[in-house]
C-alpha positions as CSV (number, residue, x, y, z in Angstrom):
1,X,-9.2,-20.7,-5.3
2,X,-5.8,-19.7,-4.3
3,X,-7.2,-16.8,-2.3
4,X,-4.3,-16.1,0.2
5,X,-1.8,-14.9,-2.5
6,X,-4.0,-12.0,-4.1
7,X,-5.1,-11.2,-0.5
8,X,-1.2,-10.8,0.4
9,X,-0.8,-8.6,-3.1
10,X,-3.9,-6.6,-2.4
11,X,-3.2,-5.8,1.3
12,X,0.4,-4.3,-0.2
13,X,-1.1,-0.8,-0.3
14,X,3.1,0.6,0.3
15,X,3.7,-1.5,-2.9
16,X,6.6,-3.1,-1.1
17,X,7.1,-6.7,-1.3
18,X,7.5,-9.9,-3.3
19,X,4.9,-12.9,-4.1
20,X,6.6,-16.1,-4.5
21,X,3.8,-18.3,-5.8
22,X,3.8,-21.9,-7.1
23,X,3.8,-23.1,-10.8
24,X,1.1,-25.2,-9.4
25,X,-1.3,-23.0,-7.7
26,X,-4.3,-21.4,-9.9
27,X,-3.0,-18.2,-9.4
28,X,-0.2,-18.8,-11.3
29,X,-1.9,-18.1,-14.3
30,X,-3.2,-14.9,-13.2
31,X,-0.2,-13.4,-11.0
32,X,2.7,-13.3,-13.6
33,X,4.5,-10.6,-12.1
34,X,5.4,-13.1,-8.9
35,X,8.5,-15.0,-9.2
36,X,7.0,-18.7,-10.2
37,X,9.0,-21.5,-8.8
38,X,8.4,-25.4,-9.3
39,X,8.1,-26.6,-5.2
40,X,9.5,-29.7,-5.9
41,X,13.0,-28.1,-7.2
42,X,14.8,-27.5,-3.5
43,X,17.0,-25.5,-5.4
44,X,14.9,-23.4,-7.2
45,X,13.2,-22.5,-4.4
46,X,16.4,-21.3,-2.6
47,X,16.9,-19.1,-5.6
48,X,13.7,-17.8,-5.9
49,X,14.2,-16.5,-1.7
50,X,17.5,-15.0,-2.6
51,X,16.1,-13.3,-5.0
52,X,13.2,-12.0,-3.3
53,X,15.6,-10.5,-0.4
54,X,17.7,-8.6,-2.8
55,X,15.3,-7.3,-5.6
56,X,15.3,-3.6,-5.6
57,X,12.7,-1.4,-4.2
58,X,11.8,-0.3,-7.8
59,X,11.0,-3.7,-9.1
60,X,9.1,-4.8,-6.0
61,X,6.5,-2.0,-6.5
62,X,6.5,-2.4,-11.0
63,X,5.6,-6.0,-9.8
64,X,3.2,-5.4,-7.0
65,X,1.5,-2.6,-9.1
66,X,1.2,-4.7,-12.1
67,X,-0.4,-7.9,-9.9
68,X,-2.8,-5.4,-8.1
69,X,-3.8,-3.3,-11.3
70,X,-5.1,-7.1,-12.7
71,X,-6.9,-7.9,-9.0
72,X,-8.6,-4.7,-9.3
73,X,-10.2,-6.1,-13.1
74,X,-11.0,-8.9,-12.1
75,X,-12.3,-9.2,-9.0
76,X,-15.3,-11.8,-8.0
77,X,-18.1,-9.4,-9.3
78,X,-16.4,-10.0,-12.7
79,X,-16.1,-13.7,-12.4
80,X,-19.8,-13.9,-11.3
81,X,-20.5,-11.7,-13.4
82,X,-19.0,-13.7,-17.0
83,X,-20.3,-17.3,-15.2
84,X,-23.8,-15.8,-14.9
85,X,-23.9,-14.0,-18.4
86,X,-23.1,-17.2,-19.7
87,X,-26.1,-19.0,-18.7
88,X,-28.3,-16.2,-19.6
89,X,-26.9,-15.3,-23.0
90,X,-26.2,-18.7,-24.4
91,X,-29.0,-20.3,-27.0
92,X,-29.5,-23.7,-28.6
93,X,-26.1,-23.7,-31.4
94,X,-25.8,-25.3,-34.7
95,X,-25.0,-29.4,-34.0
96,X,-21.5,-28.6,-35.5
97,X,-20.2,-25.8,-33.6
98,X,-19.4,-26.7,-30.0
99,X,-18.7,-23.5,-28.0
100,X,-20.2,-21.4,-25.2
101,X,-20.6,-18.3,-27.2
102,X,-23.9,-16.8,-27.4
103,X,-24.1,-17.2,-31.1
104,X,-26.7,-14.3,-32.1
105,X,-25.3,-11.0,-29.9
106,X,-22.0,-12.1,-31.2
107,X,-22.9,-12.4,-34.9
108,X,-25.1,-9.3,-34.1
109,X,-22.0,-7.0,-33.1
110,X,-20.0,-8.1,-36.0
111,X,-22.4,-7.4,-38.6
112,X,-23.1,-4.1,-37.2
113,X,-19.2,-3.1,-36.5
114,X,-17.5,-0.8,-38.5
115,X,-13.9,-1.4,-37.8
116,X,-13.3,-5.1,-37.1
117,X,-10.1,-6.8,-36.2
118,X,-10.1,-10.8,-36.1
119,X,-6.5,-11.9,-34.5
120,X,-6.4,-15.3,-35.3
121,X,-3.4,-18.1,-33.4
122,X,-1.9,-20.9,-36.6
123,X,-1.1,-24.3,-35.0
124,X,-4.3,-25.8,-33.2
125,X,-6.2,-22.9,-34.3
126,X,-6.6,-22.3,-38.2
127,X,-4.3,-25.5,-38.3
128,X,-4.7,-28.8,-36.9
129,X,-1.6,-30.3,-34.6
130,X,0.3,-32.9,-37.0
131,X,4.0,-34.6,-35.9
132,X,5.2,-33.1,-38.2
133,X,5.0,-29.1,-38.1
134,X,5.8,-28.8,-41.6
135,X,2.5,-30.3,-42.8
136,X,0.4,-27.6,-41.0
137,X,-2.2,-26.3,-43.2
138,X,-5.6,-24.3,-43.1
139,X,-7.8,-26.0,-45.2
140,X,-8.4,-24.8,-49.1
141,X,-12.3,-23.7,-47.5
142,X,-10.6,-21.9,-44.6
143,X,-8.3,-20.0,-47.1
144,X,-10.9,-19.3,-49.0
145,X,-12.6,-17.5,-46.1
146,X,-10.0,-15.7,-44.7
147,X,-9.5,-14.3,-48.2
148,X,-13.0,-13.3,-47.7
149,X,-13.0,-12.1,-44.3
150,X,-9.4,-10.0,-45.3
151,X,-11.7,-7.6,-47.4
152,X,-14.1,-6.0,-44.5
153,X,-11.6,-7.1,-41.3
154,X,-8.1,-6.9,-40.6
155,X,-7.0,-10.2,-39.6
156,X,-4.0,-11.1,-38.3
157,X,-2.1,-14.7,-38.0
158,X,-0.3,-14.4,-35.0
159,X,1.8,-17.3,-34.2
160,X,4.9,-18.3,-32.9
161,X,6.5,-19.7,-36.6
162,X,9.2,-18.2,-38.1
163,X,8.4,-15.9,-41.3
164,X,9.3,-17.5,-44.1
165,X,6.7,-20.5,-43.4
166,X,3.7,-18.2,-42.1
167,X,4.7,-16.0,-45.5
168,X,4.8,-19.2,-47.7
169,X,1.5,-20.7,-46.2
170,X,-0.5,-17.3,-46.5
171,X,0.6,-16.6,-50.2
172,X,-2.4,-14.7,-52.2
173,X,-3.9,-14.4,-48.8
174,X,-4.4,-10.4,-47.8
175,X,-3.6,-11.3,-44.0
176,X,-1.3,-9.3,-41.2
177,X,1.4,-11.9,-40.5
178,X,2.9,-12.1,-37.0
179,X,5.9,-14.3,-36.4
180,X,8.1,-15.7,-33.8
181,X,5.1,-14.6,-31.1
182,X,5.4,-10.9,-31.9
183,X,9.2,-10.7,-32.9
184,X,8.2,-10.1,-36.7
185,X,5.3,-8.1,-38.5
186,X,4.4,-8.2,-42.4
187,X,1.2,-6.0,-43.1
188,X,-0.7,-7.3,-46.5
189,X,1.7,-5.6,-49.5
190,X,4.4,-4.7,-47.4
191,X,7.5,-5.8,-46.4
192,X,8.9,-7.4,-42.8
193,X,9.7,-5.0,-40.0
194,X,11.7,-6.8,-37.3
195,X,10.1,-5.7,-33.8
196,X,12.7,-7.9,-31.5
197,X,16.1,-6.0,-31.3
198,X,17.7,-7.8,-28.3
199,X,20.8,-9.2,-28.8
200,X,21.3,-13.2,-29.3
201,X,24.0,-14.1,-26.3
202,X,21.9,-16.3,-24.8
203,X,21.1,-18.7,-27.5
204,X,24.3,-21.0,-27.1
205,X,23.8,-21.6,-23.5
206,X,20.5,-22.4,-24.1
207,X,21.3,-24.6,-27.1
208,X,23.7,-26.1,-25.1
209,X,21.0,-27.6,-22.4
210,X,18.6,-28.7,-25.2
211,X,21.0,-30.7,-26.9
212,X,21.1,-32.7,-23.4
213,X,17.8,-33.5,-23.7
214,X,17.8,-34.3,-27.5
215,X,20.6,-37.2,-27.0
216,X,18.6,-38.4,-23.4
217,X,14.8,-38.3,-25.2
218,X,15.1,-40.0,-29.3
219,X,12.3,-38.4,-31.4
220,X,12.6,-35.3,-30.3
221,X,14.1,-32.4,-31.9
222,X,15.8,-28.6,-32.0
223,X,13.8,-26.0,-34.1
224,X,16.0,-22.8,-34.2
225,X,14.2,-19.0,-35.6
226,X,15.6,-16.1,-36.0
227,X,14.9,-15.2,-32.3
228,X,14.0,-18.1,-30.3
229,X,14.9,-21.7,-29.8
230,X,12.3,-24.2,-29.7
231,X,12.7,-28.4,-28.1
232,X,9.9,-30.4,-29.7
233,X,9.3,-33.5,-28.2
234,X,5.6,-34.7,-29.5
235,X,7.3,-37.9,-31.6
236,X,9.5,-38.7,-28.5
237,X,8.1,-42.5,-27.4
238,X,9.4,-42.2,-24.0
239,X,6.9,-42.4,-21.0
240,X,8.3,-39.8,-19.1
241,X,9.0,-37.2,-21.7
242,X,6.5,-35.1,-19.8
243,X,8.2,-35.0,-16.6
244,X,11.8,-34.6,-18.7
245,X,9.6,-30.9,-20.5
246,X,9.6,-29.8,-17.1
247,X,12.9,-30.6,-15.7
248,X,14.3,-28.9,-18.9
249,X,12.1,-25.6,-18.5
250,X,13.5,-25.3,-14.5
251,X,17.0,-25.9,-16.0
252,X,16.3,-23.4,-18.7
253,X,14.6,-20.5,-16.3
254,X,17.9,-20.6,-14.8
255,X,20.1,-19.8,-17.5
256,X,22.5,-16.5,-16.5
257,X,21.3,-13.8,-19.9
258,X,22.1,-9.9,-20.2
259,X,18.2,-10.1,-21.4
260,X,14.9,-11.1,-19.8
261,X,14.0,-14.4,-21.4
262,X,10.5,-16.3,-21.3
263,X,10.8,-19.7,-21.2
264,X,7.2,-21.3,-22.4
265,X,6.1,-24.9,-22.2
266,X,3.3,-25.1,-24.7
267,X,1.9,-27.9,-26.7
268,X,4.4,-30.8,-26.7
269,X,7.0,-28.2,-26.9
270,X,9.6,-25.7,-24.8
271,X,10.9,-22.7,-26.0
272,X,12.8,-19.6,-25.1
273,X,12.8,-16.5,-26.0
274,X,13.7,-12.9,-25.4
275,X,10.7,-11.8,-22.7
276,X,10.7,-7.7,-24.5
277,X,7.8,-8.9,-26.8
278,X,5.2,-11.1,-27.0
279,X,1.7,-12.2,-28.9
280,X,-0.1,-10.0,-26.3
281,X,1.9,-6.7,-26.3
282,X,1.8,-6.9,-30.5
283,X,-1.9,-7.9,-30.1
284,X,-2.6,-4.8,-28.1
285,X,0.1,-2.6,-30.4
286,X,-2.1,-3.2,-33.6
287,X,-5.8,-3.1,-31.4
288,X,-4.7,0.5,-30.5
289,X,-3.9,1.7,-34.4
290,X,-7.2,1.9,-35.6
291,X,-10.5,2.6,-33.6
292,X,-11.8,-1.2,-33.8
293,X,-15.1,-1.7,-32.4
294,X,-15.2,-5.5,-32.6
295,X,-12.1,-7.7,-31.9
296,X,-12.1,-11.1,-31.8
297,X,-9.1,-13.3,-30.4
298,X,-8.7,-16.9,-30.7
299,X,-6.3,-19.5,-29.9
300,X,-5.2,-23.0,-28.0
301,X,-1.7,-22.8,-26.6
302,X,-0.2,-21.0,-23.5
303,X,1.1,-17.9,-25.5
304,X,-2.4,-16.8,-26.5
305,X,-3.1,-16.3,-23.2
306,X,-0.9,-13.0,-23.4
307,X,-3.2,-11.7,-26.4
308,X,-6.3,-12.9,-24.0
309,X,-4.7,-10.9,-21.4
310,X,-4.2,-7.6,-23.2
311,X,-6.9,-7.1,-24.9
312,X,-9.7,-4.5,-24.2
313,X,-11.9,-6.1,-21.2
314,X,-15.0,-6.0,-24.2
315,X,-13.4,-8.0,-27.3
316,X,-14.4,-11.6,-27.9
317,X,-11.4,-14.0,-26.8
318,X,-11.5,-17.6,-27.1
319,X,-9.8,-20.4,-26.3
320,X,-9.7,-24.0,-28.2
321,X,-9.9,-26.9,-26.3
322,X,-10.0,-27.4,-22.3
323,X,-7.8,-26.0,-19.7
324,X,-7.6,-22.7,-17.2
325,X,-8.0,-19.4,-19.6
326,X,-8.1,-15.7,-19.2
327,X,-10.5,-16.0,-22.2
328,X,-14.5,-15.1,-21.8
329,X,-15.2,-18.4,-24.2
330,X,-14.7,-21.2,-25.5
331,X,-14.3,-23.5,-28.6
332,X,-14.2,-27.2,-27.8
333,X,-12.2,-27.8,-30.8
334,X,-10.0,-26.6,-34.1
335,X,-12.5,-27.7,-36.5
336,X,-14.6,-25.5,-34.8
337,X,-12.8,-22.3,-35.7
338,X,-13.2,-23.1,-39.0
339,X,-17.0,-23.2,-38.5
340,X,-17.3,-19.9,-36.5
341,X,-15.2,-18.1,-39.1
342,X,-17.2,-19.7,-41.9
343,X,-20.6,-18.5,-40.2
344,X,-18.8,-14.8,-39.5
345,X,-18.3,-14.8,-43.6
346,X,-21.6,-16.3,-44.7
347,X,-23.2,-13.3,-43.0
348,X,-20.8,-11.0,-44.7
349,X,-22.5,-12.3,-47.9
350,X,-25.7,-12.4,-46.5
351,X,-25.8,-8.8,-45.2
């Protein structure tokens, strides 16, 4: 359980120190304020020490109070806590909807809401994975239900695609749109507000390094938005492709910038980006607007975990498919969004 690390950050009651933790230790995906190194990369591990002895007093405690602020929420009474109440809460589900979710309190606390917000991920989540990103689509019946949902909820596609295609794909469709994963927001009727202002300095270096990888690995591709800069690989036939993602996200963490970046390997894809804003912190900027008393949050890829993250300890977060989560649930796959968001409107009706 990875157990020594959060010991060392909760014994740091001066706030003084720095947690150097594996990208391949569980923890990892809890303890993001650490610096995370890949073990195998000598190098990166050399820079990851220098850094550690010369980061200011300042940014030792910001890290070390972030890191111990999360400990603190959840601790193993929580954990036991969520792994009980989901053995006690769950009951027998419809044949096509495959998710831990106890179906009838969660159905129950919709219906009864009076201020819901549904914040909803696009690729994987209201949209299948395809080669070809282009093709993504919801389906005409999950249009038609988030047309439906749009009149009682606000819900929000939040997703990491640049405006133009979430505003073409949502067209007649009364939806929040969030693009380039929290860099752009379009309310229903209105027009874009840019939320991103950092400057773009970094995007030739970074260019530069993915071009490498685009001549050494056929199939794969550049995708370049307004204020990221995306490698796509998922056509690339070659065996190792995998291990090449990850030699090209150390190379990438490395790049010199005047501005935080995030670098983020996701779904058959690496991309970089400025690290000021993010699908949690404009998850938790639009959850704090209105006084919601539902929120639901669902999505499959490593940047949902911010929304998952930032959201109030009670809203209903969910991850598609398999793999570690700070999500309370889980939907085994996409189709089954479509089903849950199909139930959540035929009780609209039905009410």
């Amino acid at each position: 359980m990875n157990l020594v690390c959060k010991e060392f950050v909760a014994s740091r009651q001066d706030n003084k120190g720095v947690l150097i933790l594996s990208e391949l230790a569980g923890a990892a995906q809890e303890l993001y304020d650490a610096i995370i190194i890949n073990p195998t990369d000598t190098q990166e591990v050399a820079d990851a020490i220098k850094q550690a002895l010369v980061m200011p007093v300042a940014e030792q405690e910001k890290r070390l109070l972030h890191m111990r602020e999360h400990l603190q929420n959840h601790n193993v009474f929580r954990w036991s806590h969520n792994f009980l109440t989901a053995f006690n809460d769950v009951i027998p589900n419809p044949a096509d909807l495959e998710t831990d979710l106890p179906i009838q309190p969660f159905i129950t606390a919709f219906i009864e809401a009076r201020k819901r917000l549904l914040l909803v991920d696009f690729d994987g989540t209201l949209a299948p994975i395809v080669n070809d990103p282009a093709e993504a689509r919801p389906s005409e019946s999950l249009q038609r239900t988030l047309v439906n949902l749009a009149e009682t909820s606000d819900v929000v596609v939040i997703s990491g695609r640049n405006r133009s295609f979430l505003e073409k794909t949502f067209t007649g469709i009364p939806v929040y749109l969030v693009a380039e994963h929290g860099a752009f927001l379009k309310k229903p009727d209105q027009p874009w507000q840019r939320l991103d202002l950092s400057t773009d300095d970094w995007v030739e270096p970074v260019r530069s390094i993915m071009n490498y990888f685009v001549d050494r690995l056929p199939g794969s591709f550049i995708e370049e938005k307004e204020t990221a800069i995306a490698w796509h690989y998922r056509l690339s036939q070659r065996e190792d492709v995998e291990g090449q993602a990850i030699d090209l996200t150390a190379q990438l963490r490395r790049v010199s910038s005047s501005i935080p970046l995030t670098v983020i390997q996701g779904n058959k894809v690496v991309e970089v980006k400025p690290a000021q804003h993010s699908k949690g912190t404009v998850a938790q900027t639009i959850a704090e607007q209105k006084p919601y008393d539902f929120i639901i949050s669902i999505g499959d890829d490593t940047t949902d975990e911010d929304m998952f993250r930032q959201l109030p300890n009670w809203a209903y977060t969910l991850k598609v498919g398999s793999g570690m989560s700070f999500s309370r649930y889980r939907l085994a796959r996409q189709q089954d969004v479509e089903t849950l968001l199909q139930r959540m409107n035929e009780v609209l009706i039905e009410a």
